[in-house]
N, C-alpha and C positions, 0 to 999 in steps of 0.2 A: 259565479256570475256577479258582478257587479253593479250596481247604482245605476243610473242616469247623471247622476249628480258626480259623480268620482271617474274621471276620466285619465287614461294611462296612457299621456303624453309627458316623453321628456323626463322620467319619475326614472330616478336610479338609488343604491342606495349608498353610495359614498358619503362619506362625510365633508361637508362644505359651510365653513361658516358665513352663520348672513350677514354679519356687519365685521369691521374689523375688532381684532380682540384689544381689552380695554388694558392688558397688561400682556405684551407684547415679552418676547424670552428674549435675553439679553445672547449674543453667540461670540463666543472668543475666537477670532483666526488663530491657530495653530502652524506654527510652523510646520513645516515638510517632515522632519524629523519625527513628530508625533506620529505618522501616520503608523500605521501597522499595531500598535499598542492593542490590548485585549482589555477588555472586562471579564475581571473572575468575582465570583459570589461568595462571599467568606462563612464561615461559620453560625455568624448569626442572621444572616440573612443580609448582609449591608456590601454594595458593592464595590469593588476597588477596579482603576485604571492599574494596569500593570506595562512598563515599555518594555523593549525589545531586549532590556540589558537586566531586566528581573527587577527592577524598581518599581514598588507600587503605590499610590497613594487612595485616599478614601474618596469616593465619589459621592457630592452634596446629592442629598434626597431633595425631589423636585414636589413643590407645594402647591398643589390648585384650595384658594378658597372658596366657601360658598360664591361668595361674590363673583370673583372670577369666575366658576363656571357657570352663574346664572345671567351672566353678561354677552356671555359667547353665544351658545347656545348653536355653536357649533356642531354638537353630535347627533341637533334632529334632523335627518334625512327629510330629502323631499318627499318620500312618499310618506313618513310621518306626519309631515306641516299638510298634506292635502290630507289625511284622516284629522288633524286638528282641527284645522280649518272648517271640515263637514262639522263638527262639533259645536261649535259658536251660535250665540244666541240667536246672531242676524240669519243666520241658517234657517233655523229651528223658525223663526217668523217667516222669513222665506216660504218656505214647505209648507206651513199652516194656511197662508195664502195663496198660494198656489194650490192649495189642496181645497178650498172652501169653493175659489172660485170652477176648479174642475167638478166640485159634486154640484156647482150651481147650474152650471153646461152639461151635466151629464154626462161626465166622460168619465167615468168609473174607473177605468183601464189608465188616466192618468193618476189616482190618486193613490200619495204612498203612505203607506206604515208609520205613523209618526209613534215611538215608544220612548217615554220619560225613566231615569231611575231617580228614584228618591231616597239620600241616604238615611241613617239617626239623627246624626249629626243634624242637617237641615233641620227634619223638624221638633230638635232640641234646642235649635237658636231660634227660629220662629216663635217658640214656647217662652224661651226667655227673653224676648221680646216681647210679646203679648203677655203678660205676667197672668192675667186669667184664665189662660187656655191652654188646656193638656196637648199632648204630643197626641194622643188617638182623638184631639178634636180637629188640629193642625193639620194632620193627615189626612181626615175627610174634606175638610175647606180648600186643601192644597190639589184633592182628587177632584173634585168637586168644578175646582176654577179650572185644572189641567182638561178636564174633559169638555169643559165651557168653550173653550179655544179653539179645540178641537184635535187635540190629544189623544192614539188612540187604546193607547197601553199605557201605566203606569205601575210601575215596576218597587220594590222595596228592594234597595240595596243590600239587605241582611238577607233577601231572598238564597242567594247564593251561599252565603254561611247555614242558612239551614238546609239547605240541598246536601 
């Protein structure tokens, strides 16, 4: 069952890029004669075009940078960008207000499960930012405000490495 909030309109999972790609592949028209040519896998793993008359030449390996692939970002499916999406700050304040003013009206039945993870990481940068304060004091203030808000699980990311 799902959410209120996650609705399954429209949601396939092909892959469609959202903007255009920032390094577009260059494509050679081929004369008629190339057609039919094979690709064979050589010995070490590196492939070759082969034509019709046994002639073969080496096929350039194709190069995505980081960059390029963090440009595109072509491979997140829609139904990933609508789980991301539910992820997002403005969400999570969303929910929170929506959820304060439901326990304020008494509608019980409207209000949902908000649960926080909190990695080391986090509050090992919060510690070295605050140069006085330990990761198990960062932890209680970080629980502390999360449930202030109105949070209603706060979860330790390492939980699941010690499961």
């Amino acid at each position: 069952m799902f959410s209120s909030g996650l609705r399954l309109t429209d949601l396939n999972d092909f892959i469609a890029p959202s903007q255009e790609c920032i390094k577009p592949v260059k494509v050679e028209k081929q004369s008629q004669s190339g057609q039919g040519n094979t690709i064979a896998v050589g010995d070490g793993g590196e492939y070759y075009e082969v034509t019709k008359d046994g002639a073969s030449s080496r096929l350039e390996e194709a190069k995505v940078t980081l960059n390029d692939c963090l440009a595109c970002s072509g491979c997140v499916t829609s139904a990933e960008t609508v789980l991301i999406a539910m992820q997002s700050h403005e969400e999570l304040i969303s929910v929170l207000n929506a959820n304060a003013k439901a326990r304020e009206e008494q509608r019980l039945a409207d209000v949902k499960t908000v649960v926080v993870t909190i990695s080391p990481q986090t509050r090992a940068s919060f510690a070295a930012k605050h140069c006085n304060i330990s990761t198990a004091s960062i932890a209680r203030r970080l629980t502390a405000f999360l449930k202030s808000i109105g949070v209603d699980y706060i979860l330790d990311s390492a939980l699941g490495t010690d499961l």
